[in-house]
Biopython code that builds the backbone (N, CA, C, O; Angstrom):
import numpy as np
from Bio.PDB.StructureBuilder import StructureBuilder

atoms = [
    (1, "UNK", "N", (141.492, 151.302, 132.607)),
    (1, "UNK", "CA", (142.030, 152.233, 133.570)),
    (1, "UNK", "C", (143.515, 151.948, 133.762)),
    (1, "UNK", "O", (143.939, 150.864, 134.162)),
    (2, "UNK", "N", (144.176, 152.858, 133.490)),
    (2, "UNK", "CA", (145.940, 152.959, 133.952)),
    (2, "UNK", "C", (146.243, 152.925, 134.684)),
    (2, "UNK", "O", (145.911, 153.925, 135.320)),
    (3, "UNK", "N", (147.065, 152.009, 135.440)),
    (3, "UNK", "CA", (147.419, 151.969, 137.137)),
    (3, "UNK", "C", (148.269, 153.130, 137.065)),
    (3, "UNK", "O", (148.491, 153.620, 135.957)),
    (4, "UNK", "N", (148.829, 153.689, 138.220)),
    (4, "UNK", "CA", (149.883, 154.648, 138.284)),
    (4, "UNK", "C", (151.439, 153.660, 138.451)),
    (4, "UNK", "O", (151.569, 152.603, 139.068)),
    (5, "UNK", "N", (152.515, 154.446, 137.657)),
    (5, "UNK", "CA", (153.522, 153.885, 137.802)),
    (5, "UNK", "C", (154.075, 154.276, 139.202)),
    (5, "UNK", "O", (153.674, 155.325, 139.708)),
    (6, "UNK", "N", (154.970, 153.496, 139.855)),
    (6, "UNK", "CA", (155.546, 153.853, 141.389)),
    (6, "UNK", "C", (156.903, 155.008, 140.731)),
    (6, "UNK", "O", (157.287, 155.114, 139.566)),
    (7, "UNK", "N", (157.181, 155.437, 141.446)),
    (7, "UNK", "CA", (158.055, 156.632, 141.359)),
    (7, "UNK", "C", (159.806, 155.751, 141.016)),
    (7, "UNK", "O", (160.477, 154.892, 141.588)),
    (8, "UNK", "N", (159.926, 156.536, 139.849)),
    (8, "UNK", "CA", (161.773, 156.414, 140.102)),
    (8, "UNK", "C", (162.364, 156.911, 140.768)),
    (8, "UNK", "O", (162.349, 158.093, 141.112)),
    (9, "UNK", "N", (163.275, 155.709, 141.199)),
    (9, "UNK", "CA", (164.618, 156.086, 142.538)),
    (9, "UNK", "C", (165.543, 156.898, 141.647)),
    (9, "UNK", "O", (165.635, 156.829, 140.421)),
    (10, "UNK", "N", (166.382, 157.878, 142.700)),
    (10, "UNK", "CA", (167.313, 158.345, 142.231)),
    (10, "UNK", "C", (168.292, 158.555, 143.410)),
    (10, "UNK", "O", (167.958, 159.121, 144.451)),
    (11, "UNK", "N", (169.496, 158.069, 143.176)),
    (11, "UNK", "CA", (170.114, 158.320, 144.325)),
    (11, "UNK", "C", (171.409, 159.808, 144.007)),
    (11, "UNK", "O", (172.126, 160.173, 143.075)),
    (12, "UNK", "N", (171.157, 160.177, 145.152)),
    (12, "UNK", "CA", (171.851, 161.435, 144.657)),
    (12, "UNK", "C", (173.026, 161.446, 144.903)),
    (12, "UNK", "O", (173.431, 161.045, 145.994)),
    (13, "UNK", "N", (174.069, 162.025, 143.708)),
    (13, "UNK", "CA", (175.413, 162.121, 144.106)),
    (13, "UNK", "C", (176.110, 162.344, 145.377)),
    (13, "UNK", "O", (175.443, 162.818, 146.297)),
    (14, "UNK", "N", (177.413, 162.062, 145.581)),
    (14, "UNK", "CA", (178.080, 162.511, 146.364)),
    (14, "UNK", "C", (178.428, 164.000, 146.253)),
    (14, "UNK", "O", (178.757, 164.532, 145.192)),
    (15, "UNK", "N", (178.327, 164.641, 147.449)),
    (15, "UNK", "CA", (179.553, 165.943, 146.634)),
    (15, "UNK", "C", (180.522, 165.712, 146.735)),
    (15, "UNK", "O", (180.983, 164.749, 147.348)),
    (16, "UNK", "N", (181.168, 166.641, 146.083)),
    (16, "UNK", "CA", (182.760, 166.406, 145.398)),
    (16, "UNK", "C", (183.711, 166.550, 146.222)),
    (16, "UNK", "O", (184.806, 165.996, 146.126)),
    (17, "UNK", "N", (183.213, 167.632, 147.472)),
    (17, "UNK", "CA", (184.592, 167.356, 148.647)),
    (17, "UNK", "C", (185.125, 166.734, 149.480)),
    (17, "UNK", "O", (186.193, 166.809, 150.088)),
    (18, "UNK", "N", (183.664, 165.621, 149.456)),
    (18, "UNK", "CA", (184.612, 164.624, 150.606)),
    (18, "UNK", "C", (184.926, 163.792, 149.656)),
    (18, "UNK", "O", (184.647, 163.583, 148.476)),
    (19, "UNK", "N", (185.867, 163.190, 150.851)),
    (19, "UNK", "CA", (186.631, 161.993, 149.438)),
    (19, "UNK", "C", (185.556, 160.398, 150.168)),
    (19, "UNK", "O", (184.901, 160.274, 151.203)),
    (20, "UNK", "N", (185.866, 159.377, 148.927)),
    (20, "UNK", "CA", (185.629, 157.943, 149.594)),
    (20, "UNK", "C", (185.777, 157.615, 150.339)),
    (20, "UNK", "O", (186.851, 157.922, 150.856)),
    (21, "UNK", "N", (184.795, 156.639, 151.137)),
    (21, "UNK", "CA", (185.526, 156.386, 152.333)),
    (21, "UNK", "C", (186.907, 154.905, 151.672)),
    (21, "UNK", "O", (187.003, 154.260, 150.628)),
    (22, "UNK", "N", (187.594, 154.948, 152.782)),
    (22, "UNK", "CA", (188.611, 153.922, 152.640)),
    (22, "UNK", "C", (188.242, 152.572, 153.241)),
    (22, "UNK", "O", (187.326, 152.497, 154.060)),
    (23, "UNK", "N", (189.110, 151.237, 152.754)),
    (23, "UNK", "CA", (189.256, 150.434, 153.798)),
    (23, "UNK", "C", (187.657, 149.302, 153.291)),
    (23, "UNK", "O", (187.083, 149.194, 152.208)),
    (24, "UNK", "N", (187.518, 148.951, 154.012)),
    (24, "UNK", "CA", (186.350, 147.786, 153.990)),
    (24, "UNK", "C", (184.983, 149.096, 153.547)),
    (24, "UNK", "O", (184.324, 149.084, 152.507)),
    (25, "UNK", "N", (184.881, 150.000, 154.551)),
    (25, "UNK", "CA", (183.768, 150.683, 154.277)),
    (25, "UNK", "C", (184.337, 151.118, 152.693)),
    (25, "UNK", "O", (183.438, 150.750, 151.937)),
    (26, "UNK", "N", (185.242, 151.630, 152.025)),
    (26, "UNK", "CA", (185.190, 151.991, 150.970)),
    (26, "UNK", "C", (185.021, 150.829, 150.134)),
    (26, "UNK", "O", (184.055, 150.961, 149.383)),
    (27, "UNK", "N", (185.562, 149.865, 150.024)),
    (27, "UNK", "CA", (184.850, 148.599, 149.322)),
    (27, "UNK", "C", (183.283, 148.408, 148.966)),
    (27, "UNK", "O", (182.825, 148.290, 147.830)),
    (28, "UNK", "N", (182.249, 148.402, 150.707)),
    (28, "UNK", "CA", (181.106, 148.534, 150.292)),
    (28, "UNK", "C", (180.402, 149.634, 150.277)),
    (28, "UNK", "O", (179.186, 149.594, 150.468)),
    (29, "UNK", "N", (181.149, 150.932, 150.019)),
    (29, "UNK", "CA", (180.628, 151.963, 149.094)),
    (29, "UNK", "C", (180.577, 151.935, 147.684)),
    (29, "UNK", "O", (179.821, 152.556, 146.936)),
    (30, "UNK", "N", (181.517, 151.100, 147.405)),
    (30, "UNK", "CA", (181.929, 150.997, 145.679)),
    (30, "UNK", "C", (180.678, 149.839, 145.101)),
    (30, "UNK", "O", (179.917, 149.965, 144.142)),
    (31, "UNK", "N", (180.796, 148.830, 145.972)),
    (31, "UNK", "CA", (179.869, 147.755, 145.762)),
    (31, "UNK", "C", (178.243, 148.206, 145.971)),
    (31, "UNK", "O", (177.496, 147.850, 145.060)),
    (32, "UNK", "N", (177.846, 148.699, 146.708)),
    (32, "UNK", "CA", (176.499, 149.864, 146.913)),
    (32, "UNK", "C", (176.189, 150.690, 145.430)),
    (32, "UNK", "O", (175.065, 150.769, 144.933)),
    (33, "UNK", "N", (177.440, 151.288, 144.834)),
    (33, "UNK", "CA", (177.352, 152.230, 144.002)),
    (33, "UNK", "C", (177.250, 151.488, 142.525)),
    (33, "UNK", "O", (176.757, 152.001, 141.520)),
    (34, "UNK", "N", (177.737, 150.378, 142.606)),
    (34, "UNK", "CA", (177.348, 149.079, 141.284)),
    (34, "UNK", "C", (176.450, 148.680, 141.078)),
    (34, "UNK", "O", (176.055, 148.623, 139.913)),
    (35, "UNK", "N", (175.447, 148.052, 142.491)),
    (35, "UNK", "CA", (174.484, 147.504, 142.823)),
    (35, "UNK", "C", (173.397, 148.792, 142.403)),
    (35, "UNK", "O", (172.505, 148.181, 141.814)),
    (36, "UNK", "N", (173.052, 150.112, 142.402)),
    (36, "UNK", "CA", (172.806, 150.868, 142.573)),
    (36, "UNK", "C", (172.678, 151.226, 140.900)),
    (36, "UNK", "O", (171.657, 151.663, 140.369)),
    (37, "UNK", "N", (173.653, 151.004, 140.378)),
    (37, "UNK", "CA", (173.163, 151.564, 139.008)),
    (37, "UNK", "C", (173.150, 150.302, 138.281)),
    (37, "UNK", "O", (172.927, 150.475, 137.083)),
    (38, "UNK", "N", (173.322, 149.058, 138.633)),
    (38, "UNK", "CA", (172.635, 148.111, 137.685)),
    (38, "UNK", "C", (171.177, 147.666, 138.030)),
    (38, "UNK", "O", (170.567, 147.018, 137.179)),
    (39, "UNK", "N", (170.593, 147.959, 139.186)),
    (39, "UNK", "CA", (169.090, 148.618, 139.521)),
    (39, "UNK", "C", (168.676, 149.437, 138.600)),
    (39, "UNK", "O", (167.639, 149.107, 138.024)),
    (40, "UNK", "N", (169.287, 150.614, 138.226)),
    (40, "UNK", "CA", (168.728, 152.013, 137.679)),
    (40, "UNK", "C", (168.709, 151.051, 136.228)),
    (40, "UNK", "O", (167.605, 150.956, 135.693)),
    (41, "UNK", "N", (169.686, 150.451, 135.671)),
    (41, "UNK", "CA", (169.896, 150.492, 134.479)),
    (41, "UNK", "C", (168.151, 149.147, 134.112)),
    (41, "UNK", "O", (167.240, 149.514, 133.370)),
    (42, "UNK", "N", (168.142, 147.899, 134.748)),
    (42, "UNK", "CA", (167.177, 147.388, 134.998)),
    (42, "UNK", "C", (165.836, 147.901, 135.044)),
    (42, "UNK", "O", (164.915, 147.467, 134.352)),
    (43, "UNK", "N", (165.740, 148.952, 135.983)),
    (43, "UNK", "CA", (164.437, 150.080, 135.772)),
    (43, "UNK", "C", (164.246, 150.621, 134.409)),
    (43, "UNK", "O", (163.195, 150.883, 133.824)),
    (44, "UNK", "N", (165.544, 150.743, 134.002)),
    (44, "UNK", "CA", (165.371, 151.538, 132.714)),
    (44, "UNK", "C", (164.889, 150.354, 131.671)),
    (44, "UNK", "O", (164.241, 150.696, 130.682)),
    (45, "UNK", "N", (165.117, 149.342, 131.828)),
    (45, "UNK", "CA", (165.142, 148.701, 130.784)),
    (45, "UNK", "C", (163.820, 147.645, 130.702)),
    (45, "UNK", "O", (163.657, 146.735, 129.890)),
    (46, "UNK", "N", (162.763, 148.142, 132.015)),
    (46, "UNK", "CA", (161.870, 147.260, 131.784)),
    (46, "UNK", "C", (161.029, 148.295, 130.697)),
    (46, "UNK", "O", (161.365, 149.473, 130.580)),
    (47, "UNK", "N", (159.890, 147.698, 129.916)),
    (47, "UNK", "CA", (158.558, 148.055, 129.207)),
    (47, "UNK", "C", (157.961, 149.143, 130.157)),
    (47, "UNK", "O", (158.164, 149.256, 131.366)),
    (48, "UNK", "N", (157.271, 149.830, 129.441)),
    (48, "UNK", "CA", (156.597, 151.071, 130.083)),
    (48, "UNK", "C", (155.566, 150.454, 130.330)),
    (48, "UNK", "O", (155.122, 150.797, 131.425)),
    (49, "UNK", "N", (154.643, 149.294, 129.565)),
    (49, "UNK", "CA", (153.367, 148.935, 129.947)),
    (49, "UNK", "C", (152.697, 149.026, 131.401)),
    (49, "UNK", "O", (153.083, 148.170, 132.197)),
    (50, "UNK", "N", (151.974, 149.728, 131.746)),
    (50, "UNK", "CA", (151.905, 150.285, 133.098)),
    (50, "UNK", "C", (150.253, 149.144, 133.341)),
    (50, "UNK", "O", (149.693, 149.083, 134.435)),
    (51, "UNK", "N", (149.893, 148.590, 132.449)),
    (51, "UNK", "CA", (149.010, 147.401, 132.752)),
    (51, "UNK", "C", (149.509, 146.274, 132.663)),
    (51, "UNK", "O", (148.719, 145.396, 132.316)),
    (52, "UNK", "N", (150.880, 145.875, 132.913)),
    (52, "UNK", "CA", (151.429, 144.758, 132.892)),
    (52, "UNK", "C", (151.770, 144.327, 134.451)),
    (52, "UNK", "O", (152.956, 144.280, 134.779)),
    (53, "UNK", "N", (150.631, 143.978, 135.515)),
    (53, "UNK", "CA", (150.901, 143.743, 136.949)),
    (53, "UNK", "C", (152.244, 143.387, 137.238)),
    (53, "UNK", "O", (152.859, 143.988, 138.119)),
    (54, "UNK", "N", (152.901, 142.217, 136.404)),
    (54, "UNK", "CA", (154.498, 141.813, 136.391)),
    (54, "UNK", "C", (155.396, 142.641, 136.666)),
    (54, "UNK", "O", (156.022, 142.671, 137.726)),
    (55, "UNK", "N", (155.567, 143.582, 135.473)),
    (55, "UNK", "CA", (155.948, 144.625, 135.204)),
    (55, "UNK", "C", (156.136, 145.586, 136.583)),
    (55, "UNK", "O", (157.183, 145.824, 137.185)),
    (56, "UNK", "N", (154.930, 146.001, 136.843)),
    (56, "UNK", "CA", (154.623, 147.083, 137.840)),
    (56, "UNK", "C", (155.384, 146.216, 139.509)),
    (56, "UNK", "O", (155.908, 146.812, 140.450)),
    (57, "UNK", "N", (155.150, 144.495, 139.339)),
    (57, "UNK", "CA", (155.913, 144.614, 140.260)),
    (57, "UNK", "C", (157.309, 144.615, 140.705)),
    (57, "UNK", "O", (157.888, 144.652, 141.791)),
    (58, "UNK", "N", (157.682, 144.555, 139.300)),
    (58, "UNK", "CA", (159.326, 144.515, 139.046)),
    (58, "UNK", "C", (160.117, 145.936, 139.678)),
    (58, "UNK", "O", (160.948, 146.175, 140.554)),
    (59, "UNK", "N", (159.041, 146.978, 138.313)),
    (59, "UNK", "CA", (159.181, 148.198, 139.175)),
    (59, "UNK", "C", (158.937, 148.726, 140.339)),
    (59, "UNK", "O", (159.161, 149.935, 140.268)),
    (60, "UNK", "N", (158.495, 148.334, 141.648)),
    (60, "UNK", "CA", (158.048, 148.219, 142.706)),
    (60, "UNK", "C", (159.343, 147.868, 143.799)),
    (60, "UNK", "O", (159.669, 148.364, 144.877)),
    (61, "UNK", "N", (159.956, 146.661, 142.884)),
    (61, "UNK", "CA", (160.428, 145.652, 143.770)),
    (61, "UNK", "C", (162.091, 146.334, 143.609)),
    (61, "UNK", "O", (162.788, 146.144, 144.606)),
    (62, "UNK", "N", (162.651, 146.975, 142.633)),
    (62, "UNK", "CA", (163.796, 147.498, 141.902)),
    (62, "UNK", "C", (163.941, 149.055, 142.750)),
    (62, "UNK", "O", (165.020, 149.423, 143.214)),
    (63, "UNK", "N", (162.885, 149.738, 142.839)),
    (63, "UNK", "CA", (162.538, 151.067, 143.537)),
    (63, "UNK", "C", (162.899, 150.901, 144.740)),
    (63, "UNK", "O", (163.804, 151.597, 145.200)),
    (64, "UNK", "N", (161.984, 149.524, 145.828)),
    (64, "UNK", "CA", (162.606, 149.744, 146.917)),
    (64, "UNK", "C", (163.974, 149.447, 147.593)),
    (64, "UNK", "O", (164.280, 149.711, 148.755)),
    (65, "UNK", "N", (164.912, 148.713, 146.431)),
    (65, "UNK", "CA", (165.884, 147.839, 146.343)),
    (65, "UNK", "C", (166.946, 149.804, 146.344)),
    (65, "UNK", "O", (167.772, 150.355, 147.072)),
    (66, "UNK", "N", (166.280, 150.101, 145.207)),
    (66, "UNK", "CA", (167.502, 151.179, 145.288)),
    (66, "UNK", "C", (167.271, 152.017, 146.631)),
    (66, "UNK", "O", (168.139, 152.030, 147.503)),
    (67, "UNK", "N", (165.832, 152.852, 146.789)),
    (67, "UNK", "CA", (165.678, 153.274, 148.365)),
    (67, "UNK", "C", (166.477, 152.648, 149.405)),
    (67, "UNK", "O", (167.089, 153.354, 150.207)),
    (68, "UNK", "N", (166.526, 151.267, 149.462)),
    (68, "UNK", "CA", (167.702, 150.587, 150.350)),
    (68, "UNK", "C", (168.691, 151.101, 150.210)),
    (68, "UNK", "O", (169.239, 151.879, 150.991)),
    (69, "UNK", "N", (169.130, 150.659, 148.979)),
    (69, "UNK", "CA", (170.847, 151.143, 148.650)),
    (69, "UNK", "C", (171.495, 152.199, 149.599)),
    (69, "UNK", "O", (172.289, 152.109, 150.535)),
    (70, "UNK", "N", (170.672, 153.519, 148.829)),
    (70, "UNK", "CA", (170.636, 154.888, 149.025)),
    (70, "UNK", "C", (170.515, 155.139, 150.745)),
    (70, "UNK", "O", (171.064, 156.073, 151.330)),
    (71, "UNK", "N", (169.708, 154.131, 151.367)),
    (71, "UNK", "CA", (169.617, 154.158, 152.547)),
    (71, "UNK", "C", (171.273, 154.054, 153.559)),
    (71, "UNK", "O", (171.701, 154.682, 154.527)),
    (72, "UNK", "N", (171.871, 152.810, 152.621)),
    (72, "UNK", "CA", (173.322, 152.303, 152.983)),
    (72, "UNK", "C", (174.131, 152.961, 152.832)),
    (72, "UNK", "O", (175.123, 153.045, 153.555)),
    (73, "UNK", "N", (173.771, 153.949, 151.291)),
    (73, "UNK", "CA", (175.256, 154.324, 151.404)),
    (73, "UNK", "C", (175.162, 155.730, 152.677)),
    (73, "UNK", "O", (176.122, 156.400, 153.055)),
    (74, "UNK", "N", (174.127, 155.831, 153.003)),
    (74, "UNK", "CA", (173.453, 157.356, 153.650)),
    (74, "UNK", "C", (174.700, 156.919, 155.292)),
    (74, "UNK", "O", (175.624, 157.630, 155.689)),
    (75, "UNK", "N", (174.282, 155.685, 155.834)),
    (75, "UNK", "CA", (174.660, 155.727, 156.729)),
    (75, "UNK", "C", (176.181, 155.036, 156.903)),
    (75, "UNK", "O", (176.632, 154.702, 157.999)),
    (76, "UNK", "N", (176.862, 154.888, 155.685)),
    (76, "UNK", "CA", (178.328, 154.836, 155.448)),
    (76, "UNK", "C", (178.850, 155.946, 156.064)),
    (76, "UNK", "O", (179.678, 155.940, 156.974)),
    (77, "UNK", "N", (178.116, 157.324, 155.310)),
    (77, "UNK", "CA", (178.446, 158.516, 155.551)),
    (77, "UNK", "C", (178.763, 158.662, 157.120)),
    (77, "UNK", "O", (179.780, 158.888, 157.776)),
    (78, "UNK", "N", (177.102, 158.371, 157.470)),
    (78, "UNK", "CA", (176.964, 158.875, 158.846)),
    (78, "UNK", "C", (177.703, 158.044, 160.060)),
    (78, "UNK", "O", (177.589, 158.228, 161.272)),
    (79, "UNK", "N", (178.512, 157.051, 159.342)),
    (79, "UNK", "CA", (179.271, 156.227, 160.668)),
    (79, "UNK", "C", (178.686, 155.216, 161.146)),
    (79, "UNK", "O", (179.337, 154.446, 161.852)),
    (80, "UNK", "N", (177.245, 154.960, 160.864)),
    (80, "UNK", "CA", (176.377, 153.963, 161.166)),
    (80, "UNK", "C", (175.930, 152.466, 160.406)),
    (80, "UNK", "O", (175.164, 151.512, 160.544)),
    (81, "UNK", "N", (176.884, 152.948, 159.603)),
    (81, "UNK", "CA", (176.931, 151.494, 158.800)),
    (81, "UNK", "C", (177.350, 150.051, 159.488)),
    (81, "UNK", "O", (178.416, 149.761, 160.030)),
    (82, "UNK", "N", (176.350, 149.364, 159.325)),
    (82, "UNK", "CA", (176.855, 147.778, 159.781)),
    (82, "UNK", "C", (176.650, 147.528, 161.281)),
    (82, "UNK", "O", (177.202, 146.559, 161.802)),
    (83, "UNK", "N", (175.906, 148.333, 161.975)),
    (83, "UNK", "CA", (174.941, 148.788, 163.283)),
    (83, "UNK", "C", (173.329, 148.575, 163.281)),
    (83, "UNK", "O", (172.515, 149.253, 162.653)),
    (84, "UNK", "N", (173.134, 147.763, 163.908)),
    (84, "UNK", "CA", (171.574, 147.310, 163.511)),
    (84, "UNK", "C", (171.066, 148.340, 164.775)),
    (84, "UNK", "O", (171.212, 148.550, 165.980)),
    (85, "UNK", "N", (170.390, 148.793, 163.615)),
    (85, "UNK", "CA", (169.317, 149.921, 164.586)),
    (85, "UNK", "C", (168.291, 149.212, 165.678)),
    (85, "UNK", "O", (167.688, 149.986, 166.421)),
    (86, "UNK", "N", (168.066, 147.873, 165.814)),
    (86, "UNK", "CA", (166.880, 147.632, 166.467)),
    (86, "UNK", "C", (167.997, 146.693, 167.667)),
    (86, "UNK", "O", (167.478, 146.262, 168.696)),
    (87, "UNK", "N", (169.001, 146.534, 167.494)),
    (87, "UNK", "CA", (169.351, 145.990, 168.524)),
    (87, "UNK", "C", (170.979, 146.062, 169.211)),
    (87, "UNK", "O", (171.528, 145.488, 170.151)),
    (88, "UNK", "N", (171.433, 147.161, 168.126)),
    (88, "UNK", "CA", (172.832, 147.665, 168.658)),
    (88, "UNK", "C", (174.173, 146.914, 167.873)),
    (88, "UNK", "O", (175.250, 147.363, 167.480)),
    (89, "UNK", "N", (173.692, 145.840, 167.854)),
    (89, "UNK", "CA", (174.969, 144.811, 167.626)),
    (89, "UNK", "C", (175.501, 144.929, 166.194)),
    (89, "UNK", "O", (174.815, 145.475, 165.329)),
    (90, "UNK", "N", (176.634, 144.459, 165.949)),
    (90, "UNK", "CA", (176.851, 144.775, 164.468)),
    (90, "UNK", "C", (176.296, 143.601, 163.796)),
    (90, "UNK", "O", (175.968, 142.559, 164.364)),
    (91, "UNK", "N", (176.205, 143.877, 162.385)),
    (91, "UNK", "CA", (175.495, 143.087, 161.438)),
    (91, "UNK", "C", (176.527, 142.436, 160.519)),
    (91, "UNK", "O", (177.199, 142.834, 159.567)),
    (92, "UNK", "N", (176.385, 141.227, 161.202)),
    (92, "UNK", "CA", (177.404, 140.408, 160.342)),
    (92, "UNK", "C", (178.030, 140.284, 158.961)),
    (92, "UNK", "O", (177.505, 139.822, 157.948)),
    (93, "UNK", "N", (179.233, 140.777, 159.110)),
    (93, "UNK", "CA", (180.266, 140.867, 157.419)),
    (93, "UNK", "C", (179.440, 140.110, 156.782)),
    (93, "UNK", "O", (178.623, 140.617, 156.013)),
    (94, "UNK", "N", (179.490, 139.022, 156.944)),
    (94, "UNK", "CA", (178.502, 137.661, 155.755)),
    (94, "UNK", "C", (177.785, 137.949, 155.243)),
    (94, "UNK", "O", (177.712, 137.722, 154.036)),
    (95, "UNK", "N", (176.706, 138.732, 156.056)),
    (95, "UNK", "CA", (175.363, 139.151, 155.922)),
    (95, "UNK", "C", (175.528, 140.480, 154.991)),
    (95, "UNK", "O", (175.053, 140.426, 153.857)),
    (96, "UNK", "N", (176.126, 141.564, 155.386)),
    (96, "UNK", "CA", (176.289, 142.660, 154.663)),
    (96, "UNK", "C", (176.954, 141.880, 153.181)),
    (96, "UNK", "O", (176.242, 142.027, 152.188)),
    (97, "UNK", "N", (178.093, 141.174, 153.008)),
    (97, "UNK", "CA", (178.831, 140.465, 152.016)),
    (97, "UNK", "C", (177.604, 140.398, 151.109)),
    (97, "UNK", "O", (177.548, 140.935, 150.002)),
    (98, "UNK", "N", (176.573, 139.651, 151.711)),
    (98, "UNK", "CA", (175.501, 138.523, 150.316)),
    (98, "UNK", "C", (174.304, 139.909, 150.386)),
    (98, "UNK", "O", (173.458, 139.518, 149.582)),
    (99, "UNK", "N", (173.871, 141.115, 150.849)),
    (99, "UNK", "CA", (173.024, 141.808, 150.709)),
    (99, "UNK", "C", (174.002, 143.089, 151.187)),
    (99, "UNK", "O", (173.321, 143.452, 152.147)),
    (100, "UNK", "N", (174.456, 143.459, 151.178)),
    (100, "UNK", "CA", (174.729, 145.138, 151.377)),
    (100, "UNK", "C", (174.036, 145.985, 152.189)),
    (100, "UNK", "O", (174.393, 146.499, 153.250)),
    (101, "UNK", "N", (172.730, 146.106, 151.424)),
    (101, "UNK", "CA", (172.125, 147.088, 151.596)),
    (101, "UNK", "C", (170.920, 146.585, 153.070)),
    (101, "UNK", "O", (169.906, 147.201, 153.399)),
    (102, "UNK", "N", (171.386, 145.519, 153.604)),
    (102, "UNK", "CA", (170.931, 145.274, 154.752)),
    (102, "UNK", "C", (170.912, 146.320, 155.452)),
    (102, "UNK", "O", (171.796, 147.151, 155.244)),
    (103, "UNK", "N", (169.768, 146.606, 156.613)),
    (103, "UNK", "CA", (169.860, 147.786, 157.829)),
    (103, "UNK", "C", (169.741, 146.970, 158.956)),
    (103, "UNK", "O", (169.775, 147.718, 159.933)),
    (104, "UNK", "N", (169.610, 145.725, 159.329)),
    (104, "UNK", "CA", (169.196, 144.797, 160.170)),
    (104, "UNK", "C", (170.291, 143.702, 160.401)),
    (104, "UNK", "O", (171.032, 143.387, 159.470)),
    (105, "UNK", "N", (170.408, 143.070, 161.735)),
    (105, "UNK", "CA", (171.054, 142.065, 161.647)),
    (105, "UNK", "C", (170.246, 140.843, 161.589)),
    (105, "UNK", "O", (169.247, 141.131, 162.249)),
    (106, "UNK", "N", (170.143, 139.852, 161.242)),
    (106, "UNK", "CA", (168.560, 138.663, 161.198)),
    (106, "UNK", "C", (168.280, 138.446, 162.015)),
    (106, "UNK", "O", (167.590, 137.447, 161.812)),
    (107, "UNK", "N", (168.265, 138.733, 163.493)),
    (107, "UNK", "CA", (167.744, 138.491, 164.258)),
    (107, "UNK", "C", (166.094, 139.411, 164.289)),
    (107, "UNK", "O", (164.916, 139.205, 164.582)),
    (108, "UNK", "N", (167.076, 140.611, 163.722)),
    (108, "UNK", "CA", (166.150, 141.705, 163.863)),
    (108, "UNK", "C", (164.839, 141.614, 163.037)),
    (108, "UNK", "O", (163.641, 141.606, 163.321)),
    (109, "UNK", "N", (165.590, 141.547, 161.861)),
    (109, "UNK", "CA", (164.876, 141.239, 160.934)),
    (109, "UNK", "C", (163.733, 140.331, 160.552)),
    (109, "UNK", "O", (162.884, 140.364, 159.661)),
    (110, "UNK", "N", (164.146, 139.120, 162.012)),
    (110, "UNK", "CA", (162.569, 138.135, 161.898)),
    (110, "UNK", "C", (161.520, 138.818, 162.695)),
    (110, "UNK", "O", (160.397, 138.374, 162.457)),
    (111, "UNK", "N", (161.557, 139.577, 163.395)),
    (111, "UNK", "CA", (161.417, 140.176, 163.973)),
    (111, "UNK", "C", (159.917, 140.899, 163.284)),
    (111, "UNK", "O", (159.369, 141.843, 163.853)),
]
sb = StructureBuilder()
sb.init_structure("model")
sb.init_model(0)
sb.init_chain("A")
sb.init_seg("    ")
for serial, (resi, resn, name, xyz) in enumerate(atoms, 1):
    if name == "N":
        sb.init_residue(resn, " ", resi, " ")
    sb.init_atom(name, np.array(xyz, "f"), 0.0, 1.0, " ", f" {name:<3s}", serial, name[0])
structure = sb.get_structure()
């Protein structure tokens, strides 16, 4: 029996009229958008073997990595970047620095 493969991420372009953002946020838009397609390229490059549990959890684990991404760069847009939703406070440069695609500050996150 064939497990089902989990769905490929795709993160969808920007449109073309707004411009980048600038400044620190444009930095980790650029860095989001690296992270983001050396994911895709990784997805691409594992084995199709869809009975290889490994495998399936690579693809699993790469999928929700880009869903993150896509999540980050979403709220670059929206002004909400680097704002931990569960507790207001900003989410430490450091923290965004070594993961990006953080939505949490660690407090939250043990949580």
């Amino acid at each position: 029996m064939n497990a089902p493969t989990p769905a490929t991420v795709t993160t969808t372009p920007r449109p073309s009229t707004r411009s980048a953002p600038e400044g620190p946020l444009g930095e980790f838009d650029r860095v989001l958008a690296e992270a983001s397609r050396n994911r895709q390229q990784q997805l691409a490059d594992l084995p199709d073997d869809v009975t290889d549990h490994v495998v399936l959890a690579q693809r699993e684990s790469l999928s929700e990595v880009l869903e993150d991404i896509a999540r980050a760069r979403q709220r670059i847009s929206d002004g909400t970047f680097g704002t931990c939703p569960g507790c207001g406070r900003s989410i430490p440069t450091e923290r965004l620095e070594i993961r990006p695609w953080s939505a949490t500050c660690i407090g939250c996150a043990r949580r």
